[in-house]
C-alpha positions in Angstrom: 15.2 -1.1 -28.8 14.1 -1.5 -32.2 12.1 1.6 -34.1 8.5 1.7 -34.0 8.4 3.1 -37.5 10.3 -0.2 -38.8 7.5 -2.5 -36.8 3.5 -1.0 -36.8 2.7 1.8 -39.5 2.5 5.0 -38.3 -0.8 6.8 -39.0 -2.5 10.3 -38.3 -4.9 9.3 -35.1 -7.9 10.2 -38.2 -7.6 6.7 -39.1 -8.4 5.6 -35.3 -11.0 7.9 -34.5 -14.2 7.5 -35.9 -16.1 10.8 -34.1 -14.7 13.5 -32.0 -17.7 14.9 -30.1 -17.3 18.3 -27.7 -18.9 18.4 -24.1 -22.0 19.4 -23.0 -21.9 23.1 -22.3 -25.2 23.0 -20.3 -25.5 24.1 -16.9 -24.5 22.4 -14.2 -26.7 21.8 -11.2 -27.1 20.5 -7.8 -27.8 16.5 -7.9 -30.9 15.5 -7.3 -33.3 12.1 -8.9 -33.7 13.8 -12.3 -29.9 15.3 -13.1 -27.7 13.7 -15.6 -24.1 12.7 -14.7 -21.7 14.5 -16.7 -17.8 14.5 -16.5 -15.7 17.3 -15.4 -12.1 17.7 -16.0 -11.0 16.6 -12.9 -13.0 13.5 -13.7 -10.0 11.8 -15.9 -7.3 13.4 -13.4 -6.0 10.3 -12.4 -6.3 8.5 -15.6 -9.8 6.6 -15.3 -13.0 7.6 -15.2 -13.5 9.3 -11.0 -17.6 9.0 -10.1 -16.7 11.3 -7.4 -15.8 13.9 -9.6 -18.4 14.3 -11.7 -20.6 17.5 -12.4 -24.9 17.1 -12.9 -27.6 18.9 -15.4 -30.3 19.2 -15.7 -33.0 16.2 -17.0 -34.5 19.1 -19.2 -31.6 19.9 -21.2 -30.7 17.8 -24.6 -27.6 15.7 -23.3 -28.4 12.5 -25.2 -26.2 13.6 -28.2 -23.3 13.7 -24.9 -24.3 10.3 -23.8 -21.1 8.1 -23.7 -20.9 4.2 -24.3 -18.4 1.3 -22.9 -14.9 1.9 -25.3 -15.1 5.4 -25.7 -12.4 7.3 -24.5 -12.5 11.2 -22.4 -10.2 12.9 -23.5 -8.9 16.5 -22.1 -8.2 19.1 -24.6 -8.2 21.8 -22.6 -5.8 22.3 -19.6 -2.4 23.3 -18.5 0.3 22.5 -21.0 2.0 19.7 -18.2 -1.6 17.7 -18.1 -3.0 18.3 -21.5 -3.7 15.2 -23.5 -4.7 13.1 -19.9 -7.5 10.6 -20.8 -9.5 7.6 -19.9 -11.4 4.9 -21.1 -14.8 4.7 -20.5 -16.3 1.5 -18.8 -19.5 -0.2 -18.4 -19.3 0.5 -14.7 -19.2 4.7 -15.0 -22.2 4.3 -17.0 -24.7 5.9 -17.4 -22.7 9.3 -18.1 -22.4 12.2 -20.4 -19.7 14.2 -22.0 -19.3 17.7 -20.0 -17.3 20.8 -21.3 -13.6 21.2 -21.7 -13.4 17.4 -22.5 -13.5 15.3 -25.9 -15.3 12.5 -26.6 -13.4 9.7 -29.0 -15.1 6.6 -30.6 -12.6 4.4 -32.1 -13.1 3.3 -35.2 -14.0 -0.3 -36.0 -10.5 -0.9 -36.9 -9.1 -0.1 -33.4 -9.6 -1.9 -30.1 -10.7 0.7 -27.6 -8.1 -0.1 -25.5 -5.2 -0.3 -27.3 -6.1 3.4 -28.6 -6.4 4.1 -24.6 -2.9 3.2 -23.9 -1.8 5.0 -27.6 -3.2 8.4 -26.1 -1.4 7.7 -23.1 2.0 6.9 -24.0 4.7 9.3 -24.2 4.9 8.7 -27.6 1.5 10.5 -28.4 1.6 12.4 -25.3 4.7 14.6 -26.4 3.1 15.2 -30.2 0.1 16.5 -28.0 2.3 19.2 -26.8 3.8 19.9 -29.6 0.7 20.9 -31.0 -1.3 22.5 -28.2 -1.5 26.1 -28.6 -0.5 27.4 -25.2 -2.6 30.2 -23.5 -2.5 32.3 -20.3 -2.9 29.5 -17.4 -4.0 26.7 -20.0 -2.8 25.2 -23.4 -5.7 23.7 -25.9 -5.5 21.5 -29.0 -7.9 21.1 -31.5 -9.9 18.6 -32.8 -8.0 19.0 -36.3 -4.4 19.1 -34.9 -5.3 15.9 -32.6 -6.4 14.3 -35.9 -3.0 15.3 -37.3 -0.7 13.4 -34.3 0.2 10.1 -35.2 0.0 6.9 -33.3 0.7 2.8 -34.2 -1.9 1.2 -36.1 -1.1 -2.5 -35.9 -3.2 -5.5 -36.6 -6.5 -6.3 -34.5 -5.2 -9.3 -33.0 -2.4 -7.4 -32.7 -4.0 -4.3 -30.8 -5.5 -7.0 -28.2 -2.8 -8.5 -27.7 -0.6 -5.2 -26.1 -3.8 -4.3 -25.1 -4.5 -7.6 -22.5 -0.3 -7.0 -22.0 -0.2 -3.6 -20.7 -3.7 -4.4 -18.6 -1.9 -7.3 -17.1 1.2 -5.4 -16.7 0.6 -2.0 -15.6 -2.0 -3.6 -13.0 1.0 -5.3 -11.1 2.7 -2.2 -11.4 0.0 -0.4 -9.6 -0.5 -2.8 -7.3 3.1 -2.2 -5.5 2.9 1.7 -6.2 -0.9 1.9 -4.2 1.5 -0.7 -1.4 4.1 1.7 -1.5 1.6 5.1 -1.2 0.0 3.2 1.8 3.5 2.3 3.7 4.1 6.5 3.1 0.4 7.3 4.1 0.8 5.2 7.7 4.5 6.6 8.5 3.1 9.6 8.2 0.1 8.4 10.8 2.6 6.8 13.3 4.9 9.8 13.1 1.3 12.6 13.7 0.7 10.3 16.7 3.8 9.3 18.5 4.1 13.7 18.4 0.4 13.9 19.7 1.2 11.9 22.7 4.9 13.0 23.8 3.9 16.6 23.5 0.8 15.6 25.6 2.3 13.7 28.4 5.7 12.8 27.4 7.4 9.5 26.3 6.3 7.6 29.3 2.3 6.7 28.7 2.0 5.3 31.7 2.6 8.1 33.3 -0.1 9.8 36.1 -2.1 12.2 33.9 -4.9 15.0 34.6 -7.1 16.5 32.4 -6.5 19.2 30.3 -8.3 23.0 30.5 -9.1 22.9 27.4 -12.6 21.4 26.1 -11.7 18.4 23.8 -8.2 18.7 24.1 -5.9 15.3 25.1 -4.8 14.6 29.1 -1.7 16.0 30.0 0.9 14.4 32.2 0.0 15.1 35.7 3.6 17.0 36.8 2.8 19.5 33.3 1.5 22.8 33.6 -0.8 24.9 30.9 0.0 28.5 30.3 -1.1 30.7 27.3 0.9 31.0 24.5 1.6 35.4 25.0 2.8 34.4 28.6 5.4 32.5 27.6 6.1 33.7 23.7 6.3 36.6 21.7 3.9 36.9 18.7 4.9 38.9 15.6 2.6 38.9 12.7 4.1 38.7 9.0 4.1 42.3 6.8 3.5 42.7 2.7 6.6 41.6 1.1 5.0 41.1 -2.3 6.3 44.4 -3.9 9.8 43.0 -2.9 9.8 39.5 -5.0 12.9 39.6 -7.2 14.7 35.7 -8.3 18.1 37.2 -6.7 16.8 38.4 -3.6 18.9 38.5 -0.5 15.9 36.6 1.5 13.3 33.6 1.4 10.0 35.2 1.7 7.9 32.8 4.3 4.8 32.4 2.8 1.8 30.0 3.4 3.6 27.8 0.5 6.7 27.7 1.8 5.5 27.0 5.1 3.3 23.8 3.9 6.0 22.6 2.0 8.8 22.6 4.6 10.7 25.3 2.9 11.0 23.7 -0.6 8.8 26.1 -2.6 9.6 29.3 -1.9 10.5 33.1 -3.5 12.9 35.3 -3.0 12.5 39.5 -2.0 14.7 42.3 -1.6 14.1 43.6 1.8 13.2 42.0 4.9 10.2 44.0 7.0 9.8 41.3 9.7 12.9 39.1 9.9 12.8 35.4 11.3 15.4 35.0 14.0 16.6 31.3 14.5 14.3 29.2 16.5 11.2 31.4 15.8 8.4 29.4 15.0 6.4 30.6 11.6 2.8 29.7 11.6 0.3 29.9 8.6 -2.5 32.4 9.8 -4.9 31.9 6.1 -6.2 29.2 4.3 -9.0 28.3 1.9 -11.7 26.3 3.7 -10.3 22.4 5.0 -6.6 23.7 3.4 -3.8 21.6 4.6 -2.0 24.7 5.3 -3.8 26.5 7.8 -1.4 26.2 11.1 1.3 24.7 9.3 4.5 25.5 11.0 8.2 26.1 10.3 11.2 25.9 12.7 13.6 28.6 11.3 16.9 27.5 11.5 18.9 30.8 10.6 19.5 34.3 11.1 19.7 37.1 8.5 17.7 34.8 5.9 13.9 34.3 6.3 11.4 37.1 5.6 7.7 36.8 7.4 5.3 37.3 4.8 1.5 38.7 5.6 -0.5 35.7 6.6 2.1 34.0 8.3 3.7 34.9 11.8 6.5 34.7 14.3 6.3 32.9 17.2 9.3 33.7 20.1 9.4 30.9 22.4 10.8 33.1 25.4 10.7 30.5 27.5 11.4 27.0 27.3 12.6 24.4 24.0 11.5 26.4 21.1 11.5 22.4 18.8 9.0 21.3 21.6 6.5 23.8 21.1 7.3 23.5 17.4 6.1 20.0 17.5 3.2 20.9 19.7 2.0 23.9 17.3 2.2 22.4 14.0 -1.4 21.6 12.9 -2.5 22.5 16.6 -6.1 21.6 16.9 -6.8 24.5 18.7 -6.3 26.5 16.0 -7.6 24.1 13.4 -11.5 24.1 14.9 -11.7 27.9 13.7 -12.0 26.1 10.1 -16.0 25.9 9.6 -15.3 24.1 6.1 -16.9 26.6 3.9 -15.3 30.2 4.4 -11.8 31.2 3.8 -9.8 30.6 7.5 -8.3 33.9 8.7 -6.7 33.4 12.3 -7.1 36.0 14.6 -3.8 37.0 16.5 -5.7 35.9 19.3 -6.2 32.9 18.1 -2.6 32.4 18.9 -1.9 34.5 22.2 -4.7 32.7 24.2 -3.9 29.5 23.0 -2.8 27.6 25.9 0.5 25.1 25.5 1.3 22.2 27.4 4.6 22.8 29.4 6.6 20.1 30.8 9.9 21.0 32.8 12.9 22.5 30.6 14.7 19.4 30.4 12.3 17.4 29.8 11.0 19.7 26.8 14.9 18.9 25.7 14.3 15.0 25.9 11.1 14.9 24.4 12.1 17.4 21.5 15.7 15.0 20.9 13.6 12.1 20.2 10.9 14.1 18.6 13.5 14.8 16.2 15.2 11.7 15.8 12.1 9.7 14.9 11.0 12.3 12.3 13.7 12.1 10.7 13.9 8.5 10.7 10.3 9.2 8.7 11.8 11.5 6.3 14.4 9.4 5.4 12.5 6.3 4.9 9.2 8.7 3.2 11.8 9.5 1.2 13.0 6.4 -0.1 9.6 4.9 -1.0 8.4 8.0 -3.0 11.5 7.3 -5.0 11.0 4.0 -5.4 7.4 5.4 -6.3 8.7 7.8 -8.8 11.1 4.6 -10.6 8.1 2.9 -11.1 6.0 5.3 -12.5 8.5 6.1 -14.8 9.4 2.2 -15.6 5.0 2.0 -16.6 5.4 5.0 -18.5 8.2 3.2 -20.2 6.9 0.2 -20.9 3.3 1.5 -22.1 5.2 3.3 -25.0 7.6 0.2 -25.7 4.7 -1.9 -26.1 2.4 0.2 -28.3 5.2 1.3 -30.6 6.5 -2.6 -31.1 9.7 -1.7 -28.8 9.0 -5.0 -27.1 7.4 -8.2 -28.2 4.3 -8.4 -25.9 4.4 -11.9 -26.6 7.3 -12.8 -25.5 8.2 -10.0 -22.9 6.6 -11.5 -20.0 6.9 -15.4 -20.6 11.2 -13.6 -20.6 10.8 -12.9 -17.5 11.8 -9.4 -18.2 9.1 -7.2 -16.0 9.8 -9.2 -13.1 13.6 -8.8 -13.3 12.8 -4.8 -13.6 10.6 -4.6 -11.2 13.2 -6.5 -8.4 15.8 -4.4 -9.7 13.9 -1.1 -8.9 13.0 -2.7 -5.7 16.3 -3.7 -4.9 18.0 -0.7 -6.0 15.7 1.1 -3.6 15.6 -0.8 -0.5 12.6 -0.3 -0.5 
């Protein structure tokens, strides 16, 4: 690909802003008729302008000199070094809205199309200068307004500026298009795979089969020939001890904590010594979670000795009698334990919580059949889940790609597409896939 310096001049982004305006630092308030809208910095999180993210103030503060206007851009200056320099264009639709803290506000000068500077701010090409100049901090890095004045973007023509600008619209929109398809396909495996578990631990693979209804309030049917027992008469339940003072990077053991449980064992740390070991076939549960966390009653199958430590806030579960993967399917996200979440307080399980729970018990050997295919379709899911959020990455990284190409004159936007180029990728990545 041909240099960008060789094909559109190379200015400090000075030249394409004309005013850099901090947030409001007012404070914010619960929304009623007479608040003011004012961005956050989740707000821009994705990229564009999120009216579901948005903070309120008061109608009695000053915020006019915060109000924003359709072609400004939001732009976040403060953050963690891996997100710093996110931003987004602001349309006629957000409006009316106000600058908030921790966020920049950037009128283009009348030399620069508003969006063309929107896809300059988030190309790699600027978004790597942003780091290089971010000062980085405990938790957070920042750049200031000076230093963001000093990193240089492409300063074409107008005509030119519109026409990457309608290019990378057009462009990145199909793009999105078949990742949002993709996310969906990943969203409703996920679905099929929750509920073909709900019903086999339930009543089996058979739906036709007679049923009766269950002991507990709420709860689904159960096959008729089942039998419900509570969880202590049938398992051993071990809760998790400190291991915290133990975390060294070349510990002997995986310390089992609520992350490693929610993430299937991919995140995890290491410790030293090993107060409450996992045995193979113990079940580990999450106990704690903030309120509506996606942790809370996650649950891990341990699949060897001698390795996994059981953290605090996490705990054990023996199946003494029966399929330990059944009741591992049945216990994951078990709604029994999911009702003590009220939605507002931080969720702390009781042990009871666990020992009274009552499980649905089919015959042995049927717990074996029912746990084979159990496993057999979810991994079927993971495989194909697995696929698709690659193909998902590829394509993020191929927008990603193109955006810089076409702002630094890498590509000839007029001629790129009528080539027949972005289709060609975008069947390649597809193809290469499967997916």
């Amino acid at each position: 690909m041909t240099n960008a310096h060789n094909i559109y001049e190379i200015v400090p982004l000075r030249r394409h802003i004309e005013k850099t305006t901090n947030g409001t630092t007012a404070t914010q308030i619960d929304a009623d008729d007479t608040a003011f809208r004012v961005t956050r910095i989740e707000t821009i999180s994705t990229g564009s302008v999120d009216l579901d993210k948005v903070g309120f103030v008061s109608g009695t503060e000053n915020v006019q000199q915060f109000a924003l206007r359709e072609g400004d851009l939001l732009f976040s200056h403060i953050n963690s070094m891996s997100v710093i320099g996110n931003s987004a264009p602001v349309t006629r639709e957000v409006l009316p809205l106000y600058v908030g803290m921790n966020l920049l506000r950037l009128r283009p000068s009348s030399s620069v199309h508003p969006t063309f500077l929107a896809w300059c701010l988030k190309s790699d090409f600027v978004r790597h200068q942003v780091r290089q100049f971010a000062k980085p901090a405990i938790n957070q890095a920042s750049i200031s307004t000076t230093n963001l004045k000093r990193v240089r973007a492409p300063l074409p023509d107008l005509a030119t500026q519109r026409q990457i600008a309608d290019f990378l619209d057009r462009e990145t929109a199909r793009i999105d298009l078949l990742i949002e398809k993709k996310q969906r396909l990943v969203a409703l495996l996920g679905e099929k795979n929750a509920e073909t578990i709900r019903q086999c631990v339930s009543w089996g693979m058979d739906s036709s089969v007679p049923k009766k209804p269950s002991r507990v309030p709420a709860a689904d049917d159960l096959a008729a020939h089942w039998t419900e027992q509570r969880l202590s008469t049938i398992c051993r339940f071990v809760q998790g001890k400190a291991h915290e003072p133990f975390i060294e990077d070349d510990g002997e053991y995986i310390c089992v904590t609520a992350r490693f449980v929610s993430t299937s064992g991919e995140k995890f740390r290491r410790c030293t010594k090993n107060l409450t070991p996992g045995k193979v076939n113990d079940i580990a549960m999450v106990m704690s979670d903030l309120p509506n966390g996606r942790a809370l009653a996650r649950a891990f199958l341990v699949d060897q000795d001698d390795l996994y430590a059981i953290n605090q806030r996490v705990c054990a579960i023996t199946v003494m009698e029966g399929d330990p993967r059944f009741f591992y399917y049945q216990l994951d996200r078990n709604f029994q334990l999911l009702r003590y979440n009220d939605g507002f307080n931080q969720t702390h399980l009781p042990n009871r919580a666990f020992t009274q729970l009552f499980l649905k018990v089919p015959p042995i050997e049927e717990q074996k059949r029912i746990a084979d295919y159990l496993e057999a379709v979810s991994m079927h899911t993971k495989t194909v889940t697995e696929k698709t959020n690659t193909s998902i990455d590829r394509l993020k990284e191929y927008r990603s790609a193109l955006i810089t190409a076409a702002v630094t004159g890498q590509i000839e936007v007029a001629t790129y597409a009528k080539s027949g180029t972005p289709d060609r990728r975008l069947d390649a990545i597809q193809e290469e896939m499967g997916a």
